[in-house]
N, C-alpha and C positions, 0 to 999 in steps of 0.2 A: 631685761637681759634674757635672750633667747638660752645662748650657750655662752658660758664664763670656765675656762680653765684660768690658775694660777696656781702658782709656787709660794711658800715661803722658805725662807732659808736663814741661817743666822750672819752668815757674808757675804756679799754679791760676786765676791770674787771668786765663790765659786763656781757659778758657768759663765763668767766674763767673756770666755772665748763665744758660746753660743749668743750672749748679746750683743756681742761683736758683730754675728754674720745674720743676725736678725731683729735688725733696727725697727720694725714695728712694736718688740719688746718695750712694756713700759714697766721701768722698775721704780720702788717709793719706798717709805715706810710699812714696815710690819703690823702688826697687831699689837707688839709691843715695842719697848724703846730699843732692845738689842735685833732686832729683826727686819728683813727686806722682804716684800712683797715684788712678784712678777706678774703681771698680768696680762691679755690680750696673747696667752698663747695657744689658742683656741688653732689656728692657722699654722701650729708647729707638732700637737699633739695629736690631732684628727686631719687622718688624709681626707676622709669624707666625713661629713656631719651627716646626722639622724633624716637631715633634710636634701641630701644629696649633694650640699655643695662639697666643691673639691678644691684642695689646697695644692699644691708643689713647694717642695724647699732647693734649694739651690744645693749646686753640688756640694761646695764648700759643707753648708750645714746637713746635708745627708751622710757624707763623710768624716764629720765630727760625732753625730749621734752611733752610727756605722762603729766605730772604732771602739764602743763598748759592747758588741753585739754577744760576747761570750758572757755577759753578764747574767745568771739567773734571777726571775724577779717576780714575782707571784703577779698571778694575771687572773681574767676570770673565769677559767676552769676551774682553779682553784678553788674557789667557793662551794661549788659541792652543789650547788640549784636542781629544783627538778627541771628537767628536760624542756616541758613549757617553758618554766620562765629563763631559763637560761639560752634559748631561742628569740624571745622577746627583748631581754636585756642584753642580747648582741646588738639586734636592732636598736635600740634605744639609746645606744653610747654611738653608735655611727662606727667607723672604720679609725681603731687608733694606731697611731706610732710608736711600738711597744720599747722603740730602740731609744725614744724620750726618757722613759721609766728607766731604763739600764741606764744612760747616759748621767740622770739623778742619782740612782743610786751608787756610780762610781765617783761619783762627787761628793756625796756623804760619805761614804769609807774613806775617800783620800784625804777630804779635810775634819775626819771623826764629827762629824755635825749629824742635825737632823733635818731634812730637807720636805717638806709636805706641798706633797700635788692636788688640789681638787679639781673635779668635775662638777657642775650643776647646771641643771637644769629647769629655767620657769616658761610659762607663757604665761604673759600676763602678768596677775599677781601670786598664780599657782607653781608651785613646784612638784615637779615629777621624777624628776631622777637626783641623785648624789654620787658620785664616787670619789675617794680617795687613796692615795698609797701615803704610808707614814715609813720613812727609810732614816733609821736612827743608829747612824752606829756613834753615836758620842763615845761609847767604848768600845770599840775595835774589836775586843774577844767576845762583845756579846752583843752583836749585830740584829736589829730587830725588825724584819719588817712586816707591816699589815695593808690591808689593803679592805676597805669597806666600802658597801653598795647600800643605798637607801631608796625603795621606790615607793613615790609619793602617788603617782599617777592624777597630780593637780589636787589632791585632798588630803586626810590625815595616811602618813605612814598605813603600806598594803605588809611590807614585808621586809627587814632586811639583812643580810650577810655579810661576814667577815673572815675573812683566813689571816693568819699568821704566822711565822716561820721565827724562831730564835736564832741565831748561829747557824743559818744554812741547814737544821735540823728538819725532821718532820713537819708537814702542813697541819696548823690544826684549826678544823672550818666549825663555823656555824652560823645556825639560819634560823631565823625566827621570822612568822608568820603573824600578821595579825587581825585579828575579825573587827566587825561593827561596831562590837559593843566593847573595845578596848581591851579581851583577853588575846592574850599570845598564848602559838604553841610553839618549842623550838629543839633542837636536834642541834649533835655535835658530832666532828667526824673526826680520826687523826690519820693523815696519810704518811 
């Protein structure tokens, strides 16, 4: 598996409209028995992969994701990176479609659920990259979303970050590094 995005969610109904207008979606079971799995949305979430190929969505589904664009939704500025790697790890996730993540997250608020996006990344049998958003509002007043990056660079964990937001509150990021020999160093920020 080069590039594998997926979803879980606790009802399919809730982006039925989006599986509607993109039938390569393949939806199954979850990881557990209340749970659905979405997969193969690699071709919805990234205009361009790390490797340049390029996807197009049809108007319909442009203007469905579109329709949640005032949503705010922790991206990866937020993580707070040094500069290097936050330059690298653009490059590494490719070119995404941030208006997916919103589109999610107004699907979690509407139906109080928690809906989980991943990104991953192998060649081979190695894994290099991770990212996830976690958009939980099963309670409504206390809305929670996080968003974490994992970089393996094909070996053990180099380094990785998290931000989190409570109720539209504060960012609060952190990052941890890790050496050869298995010690971390790590930093916490709140914006």
């Amino acid at each position: 598996m080069p590039i594998e995005v997926t979803v879980q969610l606790p009802h399919i109904e809730l982006i039925q409209p989006l599986l509607s207008l993109c039938p390569a979606l393949t939806a199954g079971p979850g990881t557990d028995e209340t749970s659905y799995r979405v997969t193969d949305l690699e071709a919805i979430a990234l205009a361009e992969d790390r490797y340049g190929s390029t996807t197009t969505l049809t108007d319909e589904a442009s203007a469905l994701l579109a329709a949640h664009a005032a949503e705010e939704v922790l991206w990866f500025a937020d993580l707070d990176l040094p500069d290097r790697l936050a330059a690298s790890w653009n490059y590494a996730l490719g070119v995404w479609r941030l208006d997916l993540v919103r589109y999610l997250k107004a699907m979690a608020r509407a139906g109080q659920a928690e809906i989980v996006l991943r990104y991953a990344h192998e060649r081979g049998d190695w894994l290099y990259e991770l990212a996830g958003w976690t958009l939980d509002y099963r309670d409504p007043a206390a809305g929670v979303e996080e968003l974490s990056v994992v970089d393996f660079d094909g070996g053990p964990a180099r380094w990785q970050a998290a931000a989190r937001r409570v109720n539209g509150g504060a960012v609060q990021a952190t990052y941890e590094r890790f050496s050869q020999s298995g010690d971390a160093s790590s930093g916490r920020s709140g914006r």
